[in-house]
C-alpha positions as CSV (number, residue, x, y, z in Angstrom):
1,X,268.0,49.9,84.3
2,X,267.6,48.1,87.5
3,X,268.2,44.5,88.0
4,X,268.2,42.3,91.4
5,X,271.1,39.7,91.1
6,X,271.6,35.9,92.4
7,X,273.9,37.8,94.7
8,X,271.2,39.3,96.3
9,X,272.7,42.8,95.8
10,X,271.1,45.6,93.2
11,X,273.0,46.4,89.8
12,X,273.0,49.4,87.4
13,X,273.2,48.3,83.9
14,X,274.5,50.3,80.9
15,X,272.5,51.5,78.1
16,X,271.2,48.4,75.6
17,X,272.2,45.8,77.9
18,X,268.7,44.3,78.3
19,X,269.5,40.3,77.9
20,X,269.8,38.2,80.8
21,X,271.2,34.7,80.5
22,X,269.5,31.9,81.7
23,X,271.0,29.4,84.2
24,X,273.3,27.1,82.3
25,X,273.1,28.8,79.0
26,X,277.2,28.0,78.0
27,X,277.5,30.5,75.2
28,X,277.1,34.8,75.4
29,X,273.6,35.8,74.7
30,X,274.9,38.3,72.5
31,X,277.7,36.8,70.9
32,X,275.5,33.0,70.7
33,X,279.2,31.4,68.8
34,X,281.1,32.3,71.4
35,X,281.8,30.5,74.9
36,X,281.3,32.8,78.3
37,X,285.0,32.6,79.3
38,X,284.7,35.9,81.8
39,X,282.8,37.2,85.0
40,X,281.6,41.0,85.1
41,X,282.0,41.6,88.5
42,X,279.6,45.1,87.9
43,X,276.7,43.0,86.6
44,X,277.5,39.7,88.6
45,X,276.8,37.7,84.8
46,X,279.2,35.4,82.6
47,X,280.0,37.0,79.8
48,X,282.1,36.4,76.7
49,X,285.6,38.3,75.0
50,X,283.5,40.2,72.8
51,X,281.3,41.3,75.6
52,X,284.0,43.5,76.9
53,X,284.1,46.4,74.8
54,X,280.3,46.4,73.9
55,X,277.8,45.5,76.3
56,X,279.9,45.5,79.6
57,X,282.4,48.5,78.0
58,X,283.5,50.2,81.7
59,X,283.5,47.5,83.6
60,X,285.5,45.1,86.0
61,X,286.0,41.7,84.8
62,X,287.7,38.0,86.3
63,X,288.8,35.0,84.4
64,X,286.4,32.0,85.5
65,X,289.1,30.0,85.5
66,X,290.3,32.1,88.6
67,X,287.2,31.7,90.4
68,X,286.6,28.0,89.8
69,X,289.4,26.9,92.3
70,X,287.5,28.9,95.0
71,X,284.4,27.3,94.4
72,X,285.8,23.9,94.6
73,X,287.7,25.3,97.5
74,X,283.9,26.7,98.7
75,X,282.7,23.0,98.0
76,X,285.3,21.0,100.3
77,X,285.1,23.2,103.2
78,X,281.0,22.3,102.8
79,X,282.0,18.9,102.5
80,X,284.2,18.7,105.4
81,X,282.4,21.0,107.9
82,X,279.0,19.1,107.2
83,X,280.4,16.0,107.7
84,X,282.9,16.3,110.5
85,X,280.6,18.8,112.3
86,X,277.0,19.3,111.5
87,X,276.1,15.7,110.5
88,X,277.4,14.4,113.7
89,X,276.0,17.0,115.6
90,X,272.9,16.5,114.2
91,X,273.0,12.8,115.1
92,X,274.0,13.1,118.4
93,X,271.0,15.3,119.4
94,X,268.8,13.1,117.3
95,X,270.4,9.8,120.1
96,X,270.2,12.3,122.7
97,X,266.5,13.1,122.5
98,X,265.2,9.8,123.5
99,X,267.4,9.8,126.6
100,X,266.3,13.1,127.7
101,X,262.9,12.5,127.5
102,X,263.9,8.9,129.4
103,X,265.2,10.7,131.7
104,X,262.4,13.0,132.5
105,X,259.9,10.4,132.3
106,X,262.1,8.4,135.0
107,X,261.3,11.9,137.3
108,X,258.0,11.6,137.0
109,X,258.2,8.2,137.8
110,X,260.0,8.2,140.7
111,X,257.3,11.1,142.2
112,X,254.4,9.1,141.0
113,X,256.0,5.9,143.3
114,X,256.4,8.0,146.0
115,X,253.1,9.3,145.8
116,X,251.9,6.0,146.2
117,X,254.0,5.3,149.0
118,X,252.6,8.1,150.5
119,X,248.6,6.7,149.8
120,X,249.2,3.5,151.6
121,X,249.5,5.6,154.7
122,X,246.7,8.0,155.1
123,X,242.8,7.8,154.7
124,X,240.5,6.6,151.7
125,X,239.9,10.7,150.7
126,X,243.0,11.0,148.8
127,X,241.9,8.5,146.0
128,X,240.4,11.4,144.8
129,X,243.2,13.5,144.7
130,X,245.4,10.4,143.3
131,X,243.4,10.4,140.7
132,X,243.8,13.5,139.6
133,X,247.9,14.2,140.2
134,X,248.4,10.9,137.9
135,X,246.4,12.4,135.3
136,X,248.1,15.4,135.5
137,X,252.0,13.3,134.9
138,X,249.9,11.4,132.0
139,X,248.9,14.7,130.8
140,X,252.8,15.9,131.1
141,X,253.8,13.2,129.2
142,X,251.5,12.8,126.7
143,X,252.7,16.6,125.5
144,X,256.5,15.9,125.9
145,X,255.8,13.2,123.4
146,X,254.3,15.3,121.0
147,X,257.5,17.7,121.7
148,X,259.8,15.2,121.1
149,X,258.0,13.8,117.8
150,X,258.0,17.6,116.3
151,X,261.8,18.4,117.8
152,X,262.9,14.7,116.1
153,X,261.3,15.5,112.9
154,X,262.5,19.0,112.4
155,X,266.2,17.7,113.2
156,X,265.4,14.5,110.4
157,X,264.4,16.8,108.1
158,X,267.3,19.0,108.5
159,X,269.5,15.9,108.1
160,X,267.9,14.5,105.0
161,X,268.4,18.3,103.2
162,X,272.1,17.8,104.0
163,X,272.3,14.5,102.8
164,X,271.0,15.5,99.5
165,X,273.0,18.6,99.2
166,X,276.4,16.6,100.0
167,X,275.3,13.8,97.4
168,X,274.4,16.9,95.4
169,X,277.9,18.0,95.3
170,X,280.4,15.3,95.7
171,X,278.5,14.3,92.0
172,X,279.7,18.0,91.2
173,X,283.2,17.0,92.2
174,X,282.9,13.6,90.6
175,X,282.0,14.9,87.2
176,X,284.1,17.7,86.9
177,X,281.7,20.5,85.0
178,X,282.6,23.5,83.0
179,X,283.1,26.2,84.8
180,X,279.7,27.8,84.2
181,X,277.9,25.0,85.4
182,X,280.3,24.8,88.4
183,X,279.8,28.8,88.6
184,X,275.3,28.1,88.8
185,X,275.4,25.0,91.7
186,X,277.7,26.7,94.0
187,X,276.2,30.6,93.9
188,X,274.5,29.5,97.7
189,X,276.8,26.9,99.3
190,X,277.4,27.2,103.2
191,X,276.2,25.0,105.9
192,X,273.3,25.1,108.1
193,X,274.0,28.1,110.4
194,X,271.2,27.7,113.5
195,X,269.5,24.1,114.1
196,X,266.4,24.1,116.4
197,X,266.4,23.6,119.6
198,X,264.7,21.9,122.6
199,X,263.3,24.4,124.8
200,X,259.3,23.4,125.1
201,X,259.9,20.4,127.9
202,X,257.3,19.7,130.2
203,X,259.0,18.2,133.6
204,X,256.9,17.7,136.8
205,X,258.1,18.6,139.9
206,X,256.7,18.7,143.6
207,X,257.7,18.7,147.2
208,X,256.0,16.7,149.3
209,X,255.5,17.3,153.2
210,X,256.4,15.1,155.7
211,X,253.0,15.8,157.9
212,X,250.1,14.0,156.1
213,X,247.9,15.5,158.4
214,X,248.5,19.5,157.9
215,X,250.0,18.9,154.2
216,X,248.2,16.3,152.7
217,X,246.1,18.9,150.4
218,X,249.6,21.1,149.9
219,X,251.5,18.1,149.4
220,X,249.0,17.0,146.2
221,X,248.5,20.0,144.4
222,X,251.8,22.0,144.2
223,X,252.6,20.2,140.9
224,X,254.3,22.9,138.8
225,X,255.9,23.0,135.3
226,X,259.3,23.5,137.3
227,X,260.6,23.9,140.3
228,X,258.1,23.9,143.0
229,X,257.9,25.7,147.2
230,X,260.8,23.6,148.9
231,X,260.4,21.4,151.5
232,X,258.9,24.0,154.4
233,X,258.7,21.5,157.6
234,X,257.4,23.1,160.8
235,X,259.5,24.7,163.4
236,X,258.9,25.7,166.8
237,X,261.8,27.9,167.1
238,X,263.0,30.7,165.7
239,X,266.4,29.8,164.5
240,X,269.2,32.7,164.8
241,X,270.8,31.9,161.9
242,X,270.0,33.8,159.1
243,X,270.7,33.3,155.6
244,X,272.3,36.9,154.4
245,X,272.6,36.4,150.7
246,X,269.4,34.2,150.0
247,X,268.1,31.9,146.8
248,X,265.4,30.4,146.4
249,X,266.5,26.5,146.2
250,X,270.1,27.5,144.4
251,X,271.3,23.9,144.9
252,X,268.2,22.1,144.5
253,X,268.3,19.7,141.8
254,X,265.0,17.2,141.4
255,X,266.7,14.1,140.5
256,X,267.9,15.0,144.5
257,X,264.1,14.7,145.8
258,X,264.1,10.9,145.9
259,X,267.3,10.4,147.8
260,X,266.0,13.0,150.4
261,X,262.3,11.8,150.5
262,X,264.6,8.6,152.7
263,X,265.2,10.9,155.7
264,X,262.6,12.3,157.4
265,X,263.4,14.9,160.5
266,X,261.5,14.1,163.5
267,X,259.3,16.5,164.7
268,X,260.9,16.4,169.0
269,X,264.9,15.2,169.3
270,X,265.2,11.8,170.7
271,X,268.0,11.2,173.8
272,X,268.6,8.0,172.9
273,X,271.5,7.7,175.5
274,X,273.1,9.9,177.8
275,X,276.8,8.9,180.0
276,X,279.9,10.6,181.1
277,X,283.1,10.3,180.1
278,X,285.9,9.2,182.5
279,X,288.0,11.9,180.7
280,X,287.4,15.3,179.6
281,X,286.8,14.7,175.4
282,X,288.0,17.8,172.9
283,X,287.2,16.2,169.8
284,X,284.1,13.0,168.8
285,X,284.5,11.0,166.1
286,X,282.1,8.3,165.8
287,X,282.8,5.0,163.3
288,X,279.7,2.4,162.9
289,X,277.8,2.6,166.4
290,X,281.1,3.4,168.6
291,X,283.2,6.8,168.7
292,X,286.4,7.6,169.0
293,X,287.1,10.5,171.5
294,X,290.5,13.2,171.8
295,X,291.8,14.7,174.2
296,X,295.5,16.0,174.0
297,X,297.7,12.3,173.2
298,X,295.0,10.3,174.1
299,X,292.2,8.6,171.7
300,X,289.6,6.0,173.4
301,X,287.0,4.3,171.7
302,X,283.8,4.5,173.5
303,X,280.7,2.5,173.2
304,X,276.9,4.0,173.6
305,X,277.2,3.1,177.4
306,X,280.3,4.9,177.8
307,X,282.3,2.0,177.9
308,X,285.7,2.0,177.3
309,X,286.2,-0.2,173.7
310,X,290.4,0.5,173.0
311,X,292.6,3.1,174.1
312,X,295.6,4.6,172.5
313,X,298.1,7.0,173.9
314,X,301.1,8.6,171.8
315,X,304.0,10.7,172.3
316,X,303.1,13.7,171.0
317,X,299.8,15.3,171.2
318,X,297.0,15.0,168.5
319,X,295.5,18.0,167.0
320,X,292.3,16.5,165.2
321,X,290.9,12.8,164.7
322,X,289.2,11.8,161.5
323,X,287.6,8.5,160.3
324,X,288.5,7.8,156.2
325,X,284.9,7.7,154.5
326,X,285.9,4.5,152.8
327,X,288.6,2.9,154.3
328,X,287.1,3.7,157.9
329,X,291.0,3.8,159.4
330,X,291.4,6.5,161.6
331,X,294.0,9.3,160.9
332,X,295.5,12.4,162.1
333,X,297.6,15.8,160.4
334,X,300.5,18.0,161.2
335,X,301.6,20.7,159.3
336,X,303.9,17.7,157.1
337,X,301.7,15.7,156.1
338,X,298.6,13.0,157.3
339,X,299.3,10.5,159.4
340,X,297.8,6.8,160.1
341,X,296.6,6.6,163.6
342,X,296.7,2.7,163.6
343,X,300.6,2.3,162.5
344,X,302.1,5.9,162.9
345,X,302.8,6.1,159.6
346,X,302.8,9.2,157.5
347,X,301.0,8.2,154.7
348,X,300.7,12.1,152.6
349,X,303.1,14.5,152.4
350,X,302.0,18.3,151.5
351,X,303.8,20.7,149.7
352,X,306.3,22.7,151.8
353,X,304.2,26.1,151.2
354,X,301.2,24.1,152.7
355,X,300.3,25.0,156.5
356,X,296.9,23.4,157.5
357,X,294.3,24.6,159.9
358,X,291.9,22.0,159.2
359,X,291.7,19.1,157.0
360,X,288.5,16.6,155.9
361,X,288.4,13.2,153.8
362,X,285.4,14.1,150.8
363,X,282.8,11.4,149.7
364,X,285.2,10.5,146.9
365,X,287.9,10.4,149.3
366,X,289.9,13.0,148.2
367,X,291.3,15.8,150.6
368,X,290.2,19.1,151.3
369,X,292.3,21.3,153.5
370,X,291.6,24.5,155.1
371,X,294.4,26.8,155.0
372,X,294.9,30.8,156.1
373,X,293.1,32.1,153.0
374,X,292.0,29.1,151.4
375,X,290.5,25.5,150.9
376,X,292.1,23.5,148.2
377,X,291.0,20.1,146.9
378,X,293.7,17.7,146.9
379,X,293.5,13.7,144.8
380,X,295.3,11.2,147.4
381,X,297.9,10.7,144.6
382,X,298.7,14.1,145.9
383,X,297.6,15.9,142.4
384,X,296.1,19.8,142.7
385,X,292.0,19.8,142.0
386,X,290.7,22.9,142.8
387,X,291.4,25.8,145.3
388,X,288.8,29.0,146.3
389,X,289.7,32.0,144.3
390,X,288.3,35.5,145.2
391,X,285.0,36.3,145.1
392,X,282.8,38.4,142.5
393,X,284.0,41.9,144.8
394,X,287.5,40.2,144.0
395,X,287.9,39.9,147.5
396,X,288.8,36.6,149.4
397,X,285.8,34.5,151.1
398,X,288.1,32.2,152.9
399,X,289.9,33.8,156.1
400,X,290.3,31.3,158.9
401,X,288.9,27.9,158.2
402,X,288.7,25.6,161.6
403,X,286.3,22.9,160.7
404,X,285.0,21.5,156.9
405,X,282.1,19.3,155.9
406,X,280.9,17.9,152.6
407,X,277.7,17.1,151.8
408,X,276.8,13.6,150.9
409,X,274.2,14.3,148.7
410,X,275.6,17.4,146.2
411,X,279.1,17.4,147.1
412,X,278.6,20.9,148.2
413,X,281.0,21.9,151.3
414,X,280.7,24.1,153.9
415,X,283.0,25.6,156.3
416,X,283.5,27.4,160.2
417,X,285.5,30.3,159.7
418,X,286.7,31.8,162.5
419,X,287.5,35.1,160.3
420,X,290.7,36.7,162.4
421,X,291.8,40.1,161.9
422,X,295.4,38.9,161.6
423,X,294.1,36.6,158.3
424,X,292.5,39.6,156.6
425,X,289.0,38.8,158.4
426,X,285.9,41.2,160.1
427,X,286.8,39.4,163.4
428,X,282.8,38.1,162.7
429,X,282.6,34.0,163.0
430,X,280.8,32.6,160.7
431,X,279.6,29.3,158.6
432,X,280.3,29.8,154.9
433,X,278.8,27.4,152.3
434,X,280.1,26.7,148.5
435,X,279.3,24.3,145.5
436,X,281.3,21.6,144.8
437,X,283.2,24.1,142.4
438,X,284.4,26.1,145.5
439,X,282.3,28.9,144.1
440,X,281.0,31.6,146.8
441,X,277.8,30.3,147.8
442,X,275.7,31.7,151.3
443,X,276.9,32.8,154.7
444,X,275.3,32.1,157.6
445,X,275.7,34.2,160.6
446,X,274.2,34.8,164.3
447,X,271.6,38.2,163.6
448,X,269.4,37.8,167.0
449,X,269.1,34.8,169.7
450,X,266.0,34.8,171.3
451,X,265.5,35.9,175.0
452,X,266.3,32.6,176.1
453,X,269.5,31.9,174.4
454,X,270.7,35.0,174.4
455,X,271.4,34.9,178.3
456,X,273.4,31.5,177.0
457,X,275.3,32.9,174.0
458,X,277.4,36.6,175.4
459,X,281.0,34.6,174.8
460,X,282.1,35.0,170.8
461,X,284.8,32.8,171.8
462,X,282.2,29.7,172.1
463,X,282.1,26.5,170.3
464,X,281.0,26.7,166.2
465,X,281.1,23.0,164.6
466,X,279.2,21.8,161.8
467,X,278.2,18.6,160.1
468,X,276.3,17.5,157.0
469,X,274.0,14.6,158.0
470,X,272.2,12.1,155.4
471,X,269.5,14.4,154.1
472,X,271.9,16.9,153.3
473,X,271.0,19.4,156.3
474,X,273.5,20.9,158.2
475,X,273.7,20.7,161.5
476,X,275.0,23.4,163.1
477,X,276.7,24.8,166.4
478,X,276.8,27.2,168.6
479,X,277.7,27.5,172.0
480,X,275.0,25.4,173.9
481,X,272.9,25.3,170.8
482,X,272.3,23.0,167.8
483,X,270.4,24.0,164.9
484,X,269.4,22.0,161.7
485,X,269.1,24.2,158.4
486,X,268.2,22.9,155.4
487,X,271.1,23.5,153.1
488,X,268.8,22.4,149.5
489,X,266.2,25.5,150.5
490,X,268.9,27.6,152.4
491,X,266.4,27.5,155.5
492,X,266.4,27.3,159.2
493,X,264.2,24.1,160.1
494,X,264.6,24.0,163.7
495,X,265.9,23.6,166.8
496,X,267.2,19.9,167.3
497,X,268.7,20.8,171.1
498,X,269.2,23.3,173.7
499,X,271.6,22.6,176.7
500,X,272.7,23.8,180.1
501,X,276.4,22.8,178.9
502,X,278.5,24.6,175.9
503,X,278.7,21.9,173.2
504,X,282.3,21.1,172.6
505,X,282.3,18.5,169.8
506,X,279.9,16.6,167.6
507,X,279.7,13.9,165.2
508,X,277.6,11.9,162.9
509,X,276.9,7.8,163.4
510,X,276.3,5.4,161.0
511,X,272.4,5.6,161.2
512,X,272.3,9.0,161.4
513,X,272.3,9.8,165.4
514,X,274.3,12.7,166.6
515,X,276.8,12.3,168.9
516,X,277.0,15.2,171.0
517,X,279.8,16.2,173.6
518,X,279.5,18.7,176.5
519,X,281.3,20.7,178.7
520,X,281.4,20.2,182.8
521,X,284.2,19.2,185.3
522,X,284.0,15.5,183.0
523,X,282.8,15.8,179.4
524,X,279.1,14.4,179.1
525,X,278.1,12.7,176.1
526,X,274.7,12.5,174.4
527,X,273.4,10.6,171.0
528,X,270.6,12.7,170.0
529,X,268.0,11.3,167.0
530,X,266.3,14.6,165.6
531,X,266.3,12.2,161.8
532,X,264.7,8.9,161.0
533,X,265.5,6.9,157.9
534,X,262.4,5.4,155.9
535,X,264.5,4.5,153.4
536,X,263.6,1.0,154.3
């Protein structure tokens, strides 16, 4: 005969054995005066002494007094497992769900203000179309709050089967049963294996343009379920700078939309002032609405006119100028250590293995320097963050680093790198960009000038620099030609300025203007606007 057990496997039982017990029945069901003292581990049934040589003759037997320590042993690690795990991680999702969906409402929130921003400023026609995109984030969260009711309910129903079974049995524990009755409660204990989880979110997304005129109907009804078409804005010139390993938007993050939607890039490059310098400038550095300027031992502070503001001179000459992002004192490096430009002072000391090409305060002013083969991340307490490691191909991506940038917005660096032979390199300058993880990210590299430039640009040896302004675009140099590429959709936007004169040095002012220096028998200087801040 065939019998399914509590086990869930499938027993053969011997000939005349054709009682069952019930569930906690204490005494044999063939012997009724005597107490079930034994498990047959061939029939998976208590049975009693006498059982063994007639009805179970053949088979296996344990002593339930052996197997009641491992149930109670079973019981505990439910106990403690449910408790110090499950139960709490079970509570914490059920806190956490309100906050997500707070957090996703506070998206739509923020686009649905700066849709309205946007209708103050264009004709009576896009009522219409208001209308409709608000009805459309209603709509969105109208379903996420049926999501959330169904996720939170699932997850307090889960949690009030584990409150039962652990009040189930700590009474167990608390009473002490036979052993049969101890044997019938415990056949299925184990915890809760998989818990549901919250996939089904709905969160609105949409990039708006920047040109009411040609986007206005793009700009209102690209709402997606996700990520939508990045910010696309026009360009009039084909940018040489091509993006070799592309993705779509890989650092885009929405909550990143509003603090961009600020900046706007202008449409033609403003010259907002032009002079020349008395002295030939290497390096620009600019500080509130003045600049500090290099040139060998020398470091002057120049207004927008030109004017001469401060000048320091110093025994020895300086390689590189920066400005602290927030202490706004001006320093200097060697290959010992950085020094304080304003007392002389050495005021970090590297490791002796350390030899700096390049060196740049973060946002969170911590140091990054460029070294043959690497960038590390240093804290000013002089503590180790992070350094680049090889890439997937197990190869380095870091060669010859001359120039670093961070942007403000993601914390996402990029970096000039000049790529010599004699560091391992292809010989093939380039500008490499990375997460804030130092993970590989894109290269950018020169494929094909147009006719124009390309009479401009036959030196390899000519100027790269790079900087990441507000809006999280990279502007970007090369010989007498700066480019602006949007780093958050990895695309070339345009052109912000052509010159006659290679472009030696540039640099970032408070509100955004770029300070741009140029080659000639006296350096030139020029503060360009390309960006305009509406922040305000």
């Amino acid at each position: 005969m065939v019998l399914f057990t509590k086990m869930g496997g499938i027993k053969h039982m011997t000939a005349g054995q054709t009682e069952k017990r019930w569930k906690g029945q204490k005494t044999c069901v063939y012997h009724p005066s005597k107490s079930l003292e034994l498990l047959c581990e061939v029939c998976m049934d208590l049975v009693c002494i006498e059982c063994v040589p007639t009805a179970h003759t053949g088979h296996t037997f344990v002593s339930l007094g052996e197997i009641t320590p491992l149930r109670k042993h079973e019981i505990h690690h439910f106990i403690d497992s449910t408790e110090d795990q499950q139960m709490a991680e079970i509570q914490q999702r059920i806190s956490s769900t309100s906050d997500i969906f707070k957090q996703d409402e506070k998206g739509s929130d923020d686009l649905e203000s700066y849709l309205k921003k946007q209708c103050d400023n264009i004709k009576a026609d896009i009522d219409i179309l208001k209308v409709r995109r608000f009805s459309e984030y209603h709509h969105f969260k109208a379903r996420n709050m049926e999501t959330r009711q169904i996720y939170s309910r699932e997850l307090e129903m889960t949690q009030g089967d584990l409150l039962r079974y652990l009040l189930e049995y700590k009474t167990l524990l608390r009473d002490d049963p036979c052993d049969g009755h101890m044997f019938d409660k415990t056949v299925n204990v184990k915890p809760i294996e998989n818990l549901s989880t919250l996939t089904d979110r709905d969160v609105p997304r949409c990039t708006p343009q920047k040109n009411h005129q040609d986007y206005l109907q793009q700009d209102l009804d690209t709402l997606t379920n996700g990520f939508t078409e990045s910010l696309n804005l026009s360009n009039n010139t084909t940018s040489p700078w091509q993006l070799q390993t592309p993705s779509e938007g890989r650092f885009l993050d929405h909550h990143l939309f509003v603090l961009r939607s600020q900046y706007a890039v202008l449409p033609e490059t403003n010259v907002l002032t032009k002079f020349k310098s008395p002295k030939k400038i290497a390096q620009i550095c600019p500080t509130g609405d003045v600049a500090w300027s290099l040139l060998n031992n020398k470091i002057t502070l120049l207004d927008r006119t030109g004017k001469i503001q401060q000048q320091r001179i110093y025994d020895v000459p300086i390689r590189a100028i920066l400005v602290h992002p927030l202490t706004h004192q001006l320093y200097t490096f060697d290959d010992n250590g950085i020094i304080d430009l304003s007392t002389g002072a050495r005021v970090f000391h590297y490791q002796a293995t350390i030899k700096p090409l390049c060196l740049h305060f973060g946002n969170d002013g911590c140091i990054l320097l460029g070294m043959t083969g690497k960038i590390a991340k240093i804290a000013p307490d002089g503590k180790h963050i992070l350094t680049t490691t090889a890439s997937a191909s197990g190869k380095p991506f870091v060669f010859t680093p001359s120039k670093i940038t961070e942007c403000p917005l993601t914390g996402n660096l990029a970096f000039v790198d000049r790529d010599l032979q004699e560091d391992g390199g292809q010989g093939n300058r380039h500008v490499q960009v990375m997460d804030k993880e130092f993970e590989e990210g894109i290269k950018l590299s020169v494929e094909t000038f147009n006719a124009k430039v390309k009479n401009w640009s036959k030196s390899r040896k000519q100027t790269c620099d790079i900087e990441f302004d507000k809006g999280g675009n990279l502007v970007l140099v090369d010989g007498r030609t700066i480019f602006l590429i949007d780093m958050m959709t990895e695309k070339a936007m345009r052109t912000i300025h052509i010159d006659k004169h290679p472009v030696i040095s540039i640099g970032l002012g408070k509100q955004g203007e770029l300070w741009v220096t140029l080659d000639g028998k006296s350096s030139k200087v020029k503060v360009l606007e390309y960006i305009e801040d509406r922040s305000g």
